[in-house]
Rosetta silent file (secondary structure, phi, psi, omega in degrees, C-alpha in Angstrom):
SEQUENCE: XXXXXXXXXXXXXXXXXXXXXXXXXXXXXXXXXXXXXXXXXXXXXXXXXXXXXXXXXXXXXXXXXXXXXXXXXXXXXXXXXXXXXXXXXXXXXXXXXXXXXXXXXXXXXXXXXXXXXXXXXXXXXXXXXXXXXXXXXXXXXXXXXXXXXXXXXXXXXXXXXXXXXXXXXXXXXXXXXXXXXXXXXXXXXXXXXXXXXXXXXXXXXXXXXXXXXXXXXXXXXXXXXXXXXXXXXXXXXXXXXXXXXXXXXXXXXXXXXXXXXXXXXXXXXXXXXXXXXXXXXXXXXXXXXXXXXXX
SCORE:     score description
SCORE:     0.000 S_00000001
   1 L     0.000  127.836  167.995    0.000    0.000    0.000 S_00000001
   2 L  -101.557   85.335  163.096    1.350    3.484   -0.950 S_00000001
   3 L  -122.159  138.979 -172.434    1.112    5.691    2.049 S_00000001
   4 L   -97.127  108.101  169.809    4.020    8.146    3.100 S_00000001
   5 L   -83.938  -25.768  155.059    3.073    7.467    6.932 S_00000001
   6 L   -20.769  -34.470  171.530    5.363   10.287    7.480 S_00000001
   7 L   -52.341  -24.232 -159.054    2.586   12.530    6.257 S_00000001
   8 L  -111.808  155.543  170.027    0.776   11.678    9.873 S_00000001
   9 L   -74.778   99.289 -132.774    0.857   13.298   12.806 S_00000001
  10 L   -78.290  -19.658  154.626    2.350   10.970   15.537 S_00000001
  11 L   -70.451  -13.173  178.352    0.384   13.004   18.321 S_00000001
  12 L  -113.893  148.486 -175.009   -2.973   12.865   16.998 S_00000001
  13 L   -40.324  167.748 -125.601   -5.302    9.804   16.972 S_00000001
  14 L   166.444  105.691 -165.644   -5.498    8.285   13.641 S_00000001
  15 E  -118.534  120.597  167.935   -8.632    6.287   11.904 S_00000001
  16 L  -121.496   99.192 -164.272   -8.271    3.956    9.451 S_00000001
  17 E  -104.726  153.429 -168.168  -11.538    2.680    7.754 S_00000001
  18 L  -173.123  113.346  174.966  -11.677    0.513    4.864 S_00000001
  19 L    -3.923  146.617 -170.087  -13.505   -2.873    3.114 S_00000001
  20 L   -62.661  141.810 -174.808  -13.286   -6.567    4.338 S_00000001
  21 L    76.739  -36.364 -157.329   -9.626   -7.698    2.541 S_00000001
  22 L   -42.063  -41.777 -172.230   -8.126   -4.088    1.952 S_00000001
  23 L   120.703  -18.379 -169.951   -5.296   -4.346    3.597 S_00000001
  24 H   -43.573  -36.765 -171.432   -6.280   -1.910    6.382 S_00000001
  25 H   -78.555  -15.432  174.734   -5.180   -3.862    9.224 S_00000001
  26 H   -73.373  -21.839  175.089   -1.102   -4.125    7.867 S_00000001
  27 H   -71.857  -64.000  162.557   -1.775   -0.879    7.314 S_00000001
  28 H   -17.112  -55.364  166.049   -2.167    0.005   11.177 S_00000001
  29 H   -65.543  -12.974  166.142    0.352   -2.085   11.822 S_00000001
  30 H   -98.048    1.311 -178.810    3.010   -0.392   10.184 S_00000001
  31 H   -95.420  -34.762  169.444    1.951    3.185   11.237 S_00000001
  32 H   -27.150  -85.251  178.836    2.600    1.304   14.878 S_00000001
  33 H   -30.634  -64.499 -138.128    5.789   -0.059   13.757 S_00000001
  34 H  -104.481  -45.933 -178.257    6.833    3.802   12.572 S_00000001
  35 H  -117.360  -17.790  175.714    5.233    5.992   15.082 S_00000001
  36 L   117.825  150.890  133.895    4.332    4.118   18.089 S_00000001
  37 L   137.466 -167.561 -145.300    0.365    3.806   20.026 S_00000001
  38 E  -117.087  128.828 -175.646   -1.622    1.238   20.222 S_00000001
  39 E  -105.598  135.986 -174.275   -4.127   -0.223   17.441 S_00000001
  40 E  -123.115  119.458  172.171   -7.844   -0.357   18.639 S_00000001
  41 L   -34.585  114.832  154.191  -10.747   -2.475   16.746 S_00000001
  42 L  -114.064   32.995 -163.794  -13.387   -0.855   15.046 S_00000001
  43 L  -120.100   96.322  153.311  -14.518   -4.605   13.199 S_00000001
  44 L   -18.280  -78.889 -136.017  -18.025   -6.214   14.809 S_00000001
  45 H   -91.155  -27.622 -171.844  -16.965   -9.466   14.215 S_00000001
  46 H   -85.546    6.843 -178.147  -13.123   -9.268   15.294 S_00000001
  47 H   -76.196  -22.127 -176.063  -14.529   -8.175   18.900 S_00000001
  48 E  -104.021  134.434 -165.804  -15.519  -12.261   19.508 S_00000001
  49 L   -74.663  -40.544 -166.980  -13.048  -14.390   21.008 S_00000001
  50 L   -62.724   -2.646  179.485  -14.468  -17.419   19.283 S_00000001
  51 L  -150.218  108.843  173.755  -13.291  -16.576   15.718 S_00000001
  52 L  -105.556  -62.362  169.744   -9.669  -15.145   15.072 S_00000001
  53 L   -20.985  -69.920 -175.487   -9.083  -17.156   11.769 S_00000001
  54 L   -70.969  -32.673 -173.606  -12.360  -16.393   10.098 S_00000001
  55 L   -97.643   29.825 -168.121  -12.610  -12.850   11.287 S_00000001
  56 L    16.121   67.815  161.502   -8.592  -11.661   10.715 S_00000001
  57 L   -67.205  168.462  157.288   -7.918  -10.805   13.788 S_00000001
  58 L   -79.482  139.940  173.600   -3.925  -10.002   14.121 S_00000001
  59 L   -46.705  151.578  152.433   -2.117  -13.060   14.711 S_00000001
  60 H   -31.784  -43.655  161.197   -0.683  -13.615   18.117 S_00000001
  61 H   -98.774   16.406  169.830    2.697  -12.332   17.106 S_00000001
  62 H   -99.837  -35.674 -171.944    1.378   -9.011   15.573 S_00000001
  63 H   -88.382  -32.187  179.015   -0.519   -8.136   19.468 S_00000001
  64 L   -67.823   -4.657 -171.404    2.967   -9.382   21.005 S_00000001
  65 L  -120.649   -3.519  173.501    4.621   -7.052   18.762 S_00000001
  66 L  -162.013  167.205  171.439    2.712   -3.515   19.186 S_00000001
  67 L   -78.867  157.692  171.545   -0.295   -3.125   21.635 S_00000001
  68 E  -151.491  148.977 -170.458   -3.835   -3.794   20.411 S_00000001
  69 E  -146.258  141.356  161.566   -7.262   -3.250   22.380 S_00000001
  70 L    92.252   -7.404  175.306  -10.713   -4.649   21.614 S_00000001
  71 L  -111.898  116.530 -175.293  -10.039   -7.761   19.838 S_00000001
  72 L    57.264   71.712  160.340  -11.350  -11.087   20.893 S_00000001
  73 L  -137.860   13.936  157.906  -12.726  -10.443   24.189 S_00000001
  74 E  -112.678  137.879 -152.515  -16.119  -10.997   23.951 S_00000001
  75 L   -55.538  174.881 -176.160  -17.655  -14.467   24.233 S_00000001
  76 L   -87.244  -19.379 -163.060  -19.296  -15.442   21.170 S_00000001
  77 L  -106.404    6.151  173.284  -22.668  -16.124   22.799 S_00000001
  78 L   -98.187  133.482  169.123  -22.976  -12.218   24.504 S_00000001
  79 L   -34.453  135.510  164.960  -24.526   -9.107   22.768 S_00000001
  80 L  -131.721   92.900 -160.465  -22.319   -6.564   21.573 S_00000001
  81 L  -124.759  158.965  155.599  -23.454   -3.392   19.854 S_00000001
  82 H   -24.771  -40.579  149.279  -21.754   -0.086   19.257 S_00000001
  83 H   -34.704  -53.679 -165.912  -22.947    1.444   22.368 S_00000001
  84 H   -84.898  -34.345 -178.835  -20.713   -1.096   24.285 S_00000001
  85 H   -48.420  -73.339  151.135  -17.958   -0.414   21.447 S_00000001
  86 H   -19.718  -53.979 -165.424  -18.256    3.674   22.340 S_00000001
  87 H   -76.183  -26.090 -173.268  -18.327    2.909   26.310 S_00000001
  88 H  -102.597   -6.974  175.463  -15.010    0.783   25.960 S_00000001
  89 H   -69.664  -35.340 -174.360  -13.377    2.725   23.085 S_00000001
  90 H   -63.056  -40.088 -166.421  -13.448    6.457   24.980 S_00000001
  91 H   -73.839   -1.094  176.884  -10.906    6.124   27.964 S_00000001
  92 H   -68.473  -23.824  168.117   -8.568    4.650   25.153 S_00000001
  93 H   -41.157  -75.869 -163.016   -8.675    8.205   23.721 S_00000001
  94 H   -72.609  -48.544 -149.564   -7.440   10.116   26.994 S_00000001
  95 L   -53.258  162.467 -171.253   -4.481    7.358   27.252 S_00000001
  96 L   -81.979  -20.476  163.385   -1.003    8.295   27.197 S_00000001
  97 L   -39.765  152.529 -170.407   -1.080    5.744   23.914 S_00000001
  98 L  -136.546  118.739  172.454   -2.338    7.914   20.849 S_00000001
  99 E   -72.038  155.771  174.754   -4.874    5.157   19.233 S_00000001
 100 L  -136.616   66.566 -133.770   -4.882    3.856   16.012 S_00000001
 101 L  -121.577  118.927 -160.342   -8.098    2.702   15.590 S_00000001
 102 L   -89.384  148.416  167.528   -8.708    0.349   12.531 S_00000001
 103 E   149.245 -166.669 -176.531  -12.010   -1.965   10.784 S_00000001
 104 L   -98.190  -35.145 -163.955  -14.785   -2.160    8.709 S_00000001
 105 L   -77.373  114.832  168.340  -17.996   -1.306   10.872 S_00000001
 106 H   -52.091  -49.603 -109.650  -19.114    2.166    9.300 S_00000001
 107 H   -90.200  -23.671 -172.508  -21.451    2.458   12.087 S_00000001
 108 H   -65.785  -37.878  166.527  -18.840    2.368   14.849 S_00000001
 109 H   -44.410  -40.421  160.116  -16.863    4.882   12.900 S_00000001
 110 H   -81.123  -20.267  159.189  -19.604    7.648   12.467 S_00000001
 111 H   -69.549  -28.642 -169.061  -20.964    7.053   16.305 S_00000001
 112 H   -63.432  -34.549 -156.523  -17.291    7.419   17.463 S_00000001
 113 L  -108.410    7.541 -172.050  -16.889   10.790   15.151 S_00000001
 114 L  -144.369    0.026  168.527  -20.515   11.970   14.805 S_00000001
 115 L    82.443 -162.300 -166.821  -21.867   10.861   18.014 S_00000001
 116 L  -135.030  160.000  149.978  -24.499    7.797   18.789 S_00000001
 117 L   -97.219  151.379 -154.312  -28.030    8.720   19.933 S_00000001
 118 L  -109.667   74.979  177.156  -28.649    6.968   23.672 S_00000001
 119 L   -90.432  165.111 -172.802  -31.649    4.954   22.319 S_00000001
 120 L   -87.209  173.072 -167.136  -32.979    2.196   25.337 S_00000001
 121 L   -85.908  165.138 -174.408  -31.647   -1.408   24.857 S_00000001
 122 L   -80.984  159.062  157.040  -34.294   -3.375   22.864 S_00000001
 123 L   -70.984  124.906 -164.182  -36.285   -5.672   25.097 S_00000001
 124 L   -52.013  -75.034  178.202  -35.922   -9.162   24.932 S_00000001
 125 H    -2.044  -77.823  169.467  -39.387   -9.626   24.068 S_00000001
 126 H   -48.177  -92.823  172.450  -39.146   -7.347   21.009 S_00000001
 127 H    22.109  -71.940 -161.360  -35.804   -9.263   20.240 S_00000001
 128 H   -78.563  -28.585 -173.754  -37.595  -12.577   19.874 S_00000001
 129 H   -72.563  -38.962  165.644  -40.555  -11.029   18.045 S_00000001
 130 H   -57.567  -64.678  179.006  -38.111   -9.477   15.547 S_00000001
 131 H   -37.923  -82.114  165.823  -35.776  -12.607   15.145 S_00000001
 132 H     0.316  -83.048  146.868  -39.131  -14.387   14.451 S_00000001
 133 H   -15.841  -86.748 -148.781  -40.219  -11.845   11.478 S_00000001
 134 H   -61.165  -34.035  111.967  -37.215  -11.831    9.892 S_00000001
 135 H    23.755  -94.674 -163.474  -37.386  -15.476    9.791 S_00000001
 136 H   -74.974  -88.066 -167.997  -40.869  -15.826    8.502 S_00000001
 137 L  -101.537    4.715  140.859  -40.915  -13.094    6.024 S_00000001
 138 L   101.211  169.554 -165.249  -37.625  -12.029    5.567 S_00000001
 139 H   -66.542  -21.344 -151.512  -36.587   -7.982    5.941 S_00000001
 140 H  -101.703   42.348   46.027  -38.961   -6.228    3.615 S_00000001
 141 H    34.390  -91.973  175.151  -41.585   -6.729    5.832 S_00000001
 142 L   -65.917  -32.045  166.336  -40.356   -4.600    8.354 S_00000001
 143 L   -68.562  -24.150  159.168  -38.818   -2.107    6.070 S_00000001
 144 L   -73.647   14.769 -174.731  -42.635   -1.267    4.951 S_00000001
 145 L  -118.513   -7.512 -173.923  -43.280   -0.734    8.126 S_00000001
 146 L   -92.278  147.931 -166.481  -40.756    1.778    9.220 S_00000001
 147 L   -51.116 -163.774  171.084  -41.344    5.283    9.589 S_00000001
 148 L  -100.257   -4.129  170.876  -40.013    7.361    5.925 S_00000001
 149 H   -83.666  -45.990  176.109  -37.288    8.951    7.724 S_00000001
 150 H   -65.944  -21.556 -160.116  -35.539    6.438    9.050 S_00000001
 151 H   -74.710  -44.595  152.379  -36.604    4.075    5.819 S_00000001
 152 H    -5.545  -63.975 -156.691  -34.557    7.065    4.124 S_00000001
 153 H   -85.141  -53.053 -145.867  -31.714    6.961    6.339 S_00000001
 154 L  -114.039  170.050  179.228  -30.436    3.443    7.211 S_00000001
 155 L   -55.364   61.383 -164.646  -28.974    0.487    4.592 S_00000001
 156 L   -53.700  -16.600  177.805  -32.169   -0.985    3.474 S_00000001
 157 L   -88.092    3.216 -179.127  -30.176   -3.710    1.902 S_00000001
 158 L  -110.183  116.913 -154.579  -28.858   -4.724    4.948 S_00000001
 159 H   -67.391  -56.191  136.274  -31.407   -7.172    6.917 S_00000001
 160 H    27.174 -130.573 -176.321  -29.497   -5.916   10.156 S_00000001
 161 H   -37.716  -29.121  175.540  -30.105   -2.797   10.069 S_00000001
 162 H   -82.176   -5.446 -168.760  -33.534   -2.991    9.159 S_00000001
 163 H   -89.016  -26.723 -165.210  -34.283   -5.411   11.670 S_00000001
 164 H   -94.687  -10.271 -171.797  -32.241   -3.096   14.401 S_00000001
 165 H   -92.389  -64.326 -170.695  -34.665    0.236   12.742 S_00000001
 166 H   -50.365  -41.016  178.854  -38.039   -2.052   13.629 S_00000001
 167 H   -38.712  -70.606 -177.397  -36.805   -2.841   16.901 S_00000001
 168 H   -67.944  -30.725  158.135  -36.517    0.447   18.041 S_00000001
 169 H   -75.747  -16.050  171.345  -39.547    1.826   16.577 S_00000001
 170 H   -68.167  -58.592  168.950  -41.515   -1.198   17.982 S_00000001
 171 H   -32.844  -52.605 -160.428  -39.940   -0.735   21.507 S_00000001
 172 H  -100.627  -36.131 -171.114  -39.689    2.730   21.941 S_00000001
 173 L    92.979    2.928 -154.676  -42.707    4.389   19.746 S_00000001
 174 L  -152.324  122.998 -169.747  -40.391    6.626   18.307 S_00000001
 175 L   -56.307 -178.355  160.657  -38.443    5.943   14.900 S_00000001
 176 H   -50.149  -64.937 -164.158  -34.530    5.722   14.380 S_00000001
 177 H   -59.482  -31.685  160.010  -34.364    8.631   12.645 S_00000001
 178 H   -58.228  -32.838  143.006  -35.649   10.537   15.589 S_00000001
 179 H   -83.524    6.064  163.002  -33.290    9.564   17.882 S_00000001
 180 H   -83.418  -61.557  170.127  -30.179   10.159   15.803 S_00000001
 181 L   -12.104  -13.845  175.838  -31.742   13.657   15.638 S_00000001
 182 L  -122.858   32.500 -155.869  -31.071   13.634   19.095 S_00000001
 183 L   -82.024   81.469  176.524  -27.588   12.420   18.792 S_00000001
 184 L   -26.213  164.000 -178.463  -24.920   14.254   21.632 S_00000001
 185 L   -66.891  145.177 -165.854  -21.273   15.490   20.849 S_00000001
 186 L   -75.774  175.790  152.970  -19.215   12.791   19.530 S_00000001
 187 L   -84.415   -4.937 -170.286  -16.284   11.698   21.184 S_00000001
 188 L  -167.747   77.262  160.335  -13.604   12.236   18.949 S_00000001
 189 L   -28.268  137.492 -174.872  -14.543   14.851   16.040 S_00000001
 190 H   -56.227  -43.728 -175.843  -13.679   13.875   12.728 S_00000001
 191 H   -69.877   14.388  175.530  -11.330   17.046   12.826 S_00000001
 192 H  -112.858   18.852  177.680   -9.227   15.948   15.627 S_00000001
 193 L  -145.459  178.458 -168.825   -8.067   12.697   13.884 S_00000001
 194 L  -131.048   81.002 -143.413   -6.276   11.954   10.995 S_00000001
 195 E   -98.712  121.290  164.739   -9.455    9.761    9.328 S_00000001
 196 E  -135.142  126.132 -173.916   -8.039    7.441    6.272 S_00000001
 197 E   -99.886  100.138  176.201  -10.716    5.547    3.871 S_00000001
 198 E   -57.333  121.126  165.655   -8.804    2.482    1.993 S_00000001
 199 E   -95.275  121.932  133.717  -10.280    2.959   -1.601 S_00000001
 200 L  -130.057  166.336 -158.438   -9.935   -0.337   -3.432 S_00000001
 201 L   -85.887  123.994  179.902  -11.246   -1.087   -6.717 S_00000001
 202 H   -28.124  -41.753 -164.870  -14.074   -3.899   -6.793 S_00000001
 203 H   -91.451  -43.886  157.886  -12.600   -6.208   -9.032 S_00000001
 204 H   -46.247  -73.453 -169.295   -9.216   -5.899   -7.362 S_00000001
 205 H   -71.136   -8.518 -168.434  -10.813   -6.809   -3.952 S_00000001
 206 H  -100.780  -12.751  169.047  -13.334   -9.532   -4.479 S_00000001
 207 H   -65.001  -61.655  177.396  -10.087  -11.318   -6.059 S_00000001
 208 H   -72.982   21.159  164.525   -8.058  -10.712   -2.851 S_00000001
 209 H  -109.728  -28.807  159.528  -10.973  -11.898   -1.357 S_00000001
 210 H   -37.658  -53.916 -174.032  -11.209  -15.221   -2.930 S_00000001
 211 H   -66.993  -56.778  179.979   -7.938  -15.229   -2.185 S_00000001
 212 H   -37.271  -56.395 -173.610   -7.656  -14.146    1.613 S_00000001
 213 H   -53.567  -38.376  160.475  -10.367  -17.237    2.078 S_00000001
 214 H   -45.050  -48.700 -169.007   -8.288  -19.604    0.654 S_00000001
 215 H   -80.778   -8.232  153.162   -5.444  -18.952    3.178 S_00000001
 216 H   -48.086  -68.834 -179.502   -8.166  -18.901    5.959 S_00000001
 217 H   -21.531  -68.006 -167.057   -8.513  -22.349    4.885 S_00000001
 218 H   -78.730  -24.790  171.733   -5.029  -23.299    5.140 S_00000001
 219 H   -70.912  -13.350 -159.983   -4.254  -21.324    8.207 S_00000001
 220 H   128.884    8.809  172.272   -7.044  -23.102   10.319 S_00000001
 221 H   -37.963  -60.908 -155.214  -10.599  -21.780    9.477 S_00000001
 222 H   -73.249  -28.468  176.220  -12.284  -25.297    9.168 S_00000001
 223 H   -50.392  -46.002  178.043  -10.667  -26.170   12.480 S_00000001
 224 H   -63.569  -32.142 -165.959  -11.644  -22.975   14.272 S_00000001
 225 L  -111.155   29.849  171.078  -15.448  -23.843   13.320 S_00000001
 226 L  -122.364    4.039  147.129  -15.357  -27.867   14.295 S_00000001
 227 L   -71.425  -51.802  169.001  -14.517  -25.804   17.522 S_00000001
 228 L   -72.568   -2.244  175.003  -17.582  -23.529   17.399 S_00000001
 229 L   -58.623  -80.932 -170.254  -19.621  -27.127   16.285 S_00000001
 230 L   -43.302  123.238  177.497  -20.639  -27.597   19.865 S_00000001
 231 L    92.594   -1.190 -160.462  -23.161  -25.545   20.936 S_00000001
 232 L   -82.422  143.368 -176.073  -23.729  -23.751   17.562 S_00000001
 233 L  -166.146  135.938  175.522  -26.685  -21.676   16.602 S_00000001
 234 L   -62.758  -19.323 -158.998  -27.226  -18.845   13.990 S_00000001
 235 L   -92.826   23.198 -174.061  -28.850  -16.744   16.571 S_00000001
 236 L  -109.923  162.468 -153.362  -25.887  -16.382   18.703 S_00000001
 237 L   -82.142  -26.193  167.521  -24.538  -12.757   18.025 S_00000001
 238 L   -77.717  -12.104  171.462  -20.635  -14.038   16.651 S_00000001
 239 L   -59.575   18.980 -174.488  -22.773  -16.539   14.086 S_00000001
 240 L  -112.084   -4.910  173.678  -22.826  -13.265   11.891 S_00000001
 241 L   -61.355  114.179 -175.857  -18.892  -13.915   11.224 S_00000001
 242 L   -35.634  101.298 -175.076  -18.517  -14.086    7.373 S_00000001
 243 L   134.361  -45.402 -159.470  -17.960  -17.996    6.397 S_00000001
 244 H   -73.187  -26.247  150.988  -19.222  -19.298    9.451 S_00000001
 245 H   -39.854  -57.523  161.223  -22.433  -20.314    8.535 S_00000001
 246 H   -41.130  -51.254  179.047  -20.747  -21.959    5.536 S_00000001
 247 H   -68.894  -58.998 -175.526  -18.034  -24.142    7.324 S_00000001
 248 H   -42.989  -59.835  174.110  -20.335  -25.023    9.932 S_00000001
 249 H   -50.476  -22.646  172.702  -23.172  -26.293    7.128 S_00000001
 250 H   -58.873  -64.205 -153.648  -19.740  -28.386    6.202 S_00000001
 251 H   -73.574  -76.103  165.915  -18.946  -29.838    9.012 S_00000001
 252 L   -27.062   -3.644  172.015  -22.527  -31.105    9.451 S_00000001
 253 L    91.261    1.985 -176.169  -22.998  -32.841    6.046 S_00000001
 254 L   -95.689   -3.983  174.433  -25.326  -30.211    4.423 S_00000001
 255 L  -151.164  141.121  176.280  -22.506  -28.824    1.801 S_00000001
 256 L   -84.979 -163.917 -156.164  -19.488  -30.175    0.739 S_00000001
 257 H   -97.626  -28.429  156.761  -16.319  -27.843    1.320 S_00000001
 258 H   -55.995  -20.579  178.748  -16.198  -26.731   -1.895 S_00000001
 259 H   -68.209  -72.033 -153.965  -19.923  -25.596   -2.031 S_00000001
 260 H   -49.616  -55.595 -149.361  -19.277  -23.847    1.761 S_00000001
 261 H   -71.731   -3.303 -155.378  -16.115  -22.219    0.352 S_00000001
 262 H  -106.143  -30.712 -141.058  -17.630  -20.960   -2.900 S_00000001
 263 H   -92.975  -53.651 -166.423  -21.084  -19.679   -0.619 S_00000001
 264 H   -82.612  -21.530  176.810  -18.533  -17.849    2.056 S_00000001
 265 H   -61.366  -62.509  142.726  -16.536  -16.205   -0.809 S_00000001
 266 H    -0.974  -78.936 -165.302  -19.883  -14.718   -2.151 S_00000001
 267 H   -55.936  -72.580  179.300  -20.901  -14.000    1.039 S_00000001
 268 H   -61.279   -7.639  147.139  -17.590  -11.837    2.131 S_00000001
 269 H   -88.479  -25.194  172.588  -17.959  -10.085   -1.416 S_00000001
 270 H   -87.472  -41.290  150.826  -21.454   -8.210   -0.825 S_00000001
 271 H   -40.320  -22.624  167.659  -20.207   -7.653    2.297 S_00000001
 272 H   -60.506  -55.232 -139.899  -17.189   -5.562    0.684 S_00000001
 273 H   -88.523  -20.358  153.095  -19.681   -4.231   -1.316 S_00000001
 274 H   -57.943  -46.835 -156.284  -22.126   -3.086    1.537 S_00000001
 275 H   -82.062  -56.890  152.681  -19.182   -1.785    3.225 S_00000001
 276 H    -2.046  -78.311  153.794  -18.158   -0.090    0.306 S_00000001
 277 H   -62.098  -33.868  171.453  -21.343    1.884   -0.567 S_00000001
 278 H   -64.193  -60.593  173.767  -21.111    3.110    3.268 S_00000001
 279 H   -46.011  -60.998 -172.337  -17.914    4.699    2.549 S_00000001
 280 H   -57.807  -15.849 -163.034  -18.343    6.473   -0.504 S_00000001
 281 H  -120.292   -8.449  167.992  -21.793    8.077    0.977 S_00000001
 282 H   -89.414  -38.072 -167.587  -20.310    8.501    4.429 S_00000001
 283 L  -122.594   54.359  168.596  -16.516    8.969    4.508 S_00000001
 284 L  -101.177    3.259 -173.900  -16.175   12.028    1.819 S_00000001
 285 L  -105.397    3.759 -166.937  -14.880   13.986    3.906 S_00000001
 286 L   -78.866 -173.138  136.562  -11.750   11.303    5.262 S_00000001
 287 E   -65.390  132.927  171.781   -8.519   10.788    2.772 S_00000001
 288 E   -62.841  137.587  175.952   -8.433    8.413    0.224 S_00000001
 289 E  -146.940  129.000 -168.948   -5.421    5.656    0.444 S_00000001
 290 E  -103.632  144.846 -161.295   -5.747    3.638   -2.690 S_00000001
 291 L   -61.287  143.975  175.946   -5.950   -0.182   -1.993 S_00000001
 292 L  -171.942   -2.192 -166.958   -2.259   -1.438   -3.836 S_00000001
 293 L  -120.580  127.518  173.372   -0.778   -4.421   -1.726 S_00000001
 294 L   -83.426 -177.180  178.000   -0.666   -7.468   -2.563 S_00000001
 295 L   -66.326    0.000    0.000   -1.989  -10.638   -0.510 S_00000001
């Protein structure tokens, strides 16, 4: 990747957001390596202890070799949303460490720099009544059902989000978009970082993503999920790690491994391509660092 990290300022925090494959986290790691601080998760999925392989966490001898915070320390079978990301992300701020804080998840990146609105937790109830839905008739359901501001607002292509919009207007009475409207000062204004948005080009990345998947494979993927066999259920909040659903359907006799691996490559390219579309309509204001290294 061609970035002059010289260019950054080794006192101010640093954000690097950027598509599933990109390269973002070697990038982090070498702005370590060069300036020093500590790199802190902004990636949903690398936040669950139960999947390092499938979710690219850093290896064991990349967190022995610079500090890292936030990755794989929450059980696989407890909630985790952006809320709890935001309560354990701020004192890392104030530290004498100057963060470096790296992923994919838009949404943690715009509550950390645009603030979160301090909506109530869903209710279990609602929970299982949603889960249910989504189920039975799948998102677009619920997306006719949502107010037009919020329908407006959030990823309609992402079942997620739309599932996480009804929730809160069923719970609460009061749409999404109405409580970002009420959203408090962020913690850590976009101008008071040094924000950088990996551009790479679509065709370029769903190739290094084929590719990345192989060397899951060979590093230990299918192993890590004949770990995760016991006990397994889509509904547990780390079953949303890209693949796992695949391997797992493996290990159990409903697809053979080529099927799984062809299913999770797929899968971990519309995810680029979700994440993608977030950026470009989200992140115009960070610097572009064009995608260039290979796997």
């Amino acid at each position: 990747m061609d970035f002059d990290i010289t260019r950054l300022d080794p006192a101010r925090p640093v954000l690097i957001a950027g598509p599933t494959a990109s390269g973002k986290s070697a990038l982090a790691l070498a702005v370590a390596r060069a300036q020093g601080g500590v790199v802190v998760n902004a990636d949903a999925l690398q936040v669950f202890a139960n999947w390092r392989v499938l979710t690219a966490r850093p290896s064991p001898g990349e967190e022995a070799e610079v500090a890292h915070a936030l990755y794989g320390h929450v059980p696989g079978d407890r909630a985790y949303s952006v809320g709890h990301w935001l309560r354990e992300v701020a004192p890392l701020l104030t530290a004498d460490a100057r963060p470096i804080i790296v992923g994919g998840t838009g949404l943690y990146f715009s509550a950390l720099t645009e603030g979160l609105a301090a909506i109530p937790a869903t209710p279990d109830a609602v929970r299982a009544e949603a889960d249910a839905r989504i189920a039975r008739d799948g998102p677009d359901a619920m997306l006719a059902e949502l107010d037009p501001a919020t329908a407006a607002r959030i990823d309609v292509l992402n079942p997620v989000r739309v599932q996480r919009a009804w929730e809160v207007q069923r719970a609460t009475g009061q749409g999404l978009a109405a409580w970002q409207a009420a959203t408090p000062p962020p913690l850590l204004p976009l101008d008071k970082a040094q924000a950088l948005v990996i551009d790479a080009p679509r065709d370029w990345l769903r190739t290094r993503i084929e590719k990345r998947f192989d060397a899951m494979l060979a590093a230990g993927a299918l192993d890590e999920a004949r770990a995760n066999l016991d006990g397994w259920s889509e509904a547990l909040p780390s079953a949303k790690a890209i693949g796992a659903r695949e391997l797992i359907a493996h290990l159990q006799g409903r697809l053979d491994l080529e099927d799984a691996r062809a299913r999770a490559v797929i899968a971990s390219q519309q995810y680029a391509k979700r994440q993608r579309t977030w950026f470009r309509a989200r992140m115009r204001d960070w610097h572009p660092v064009a995608a260039a290294a290979p796997l």
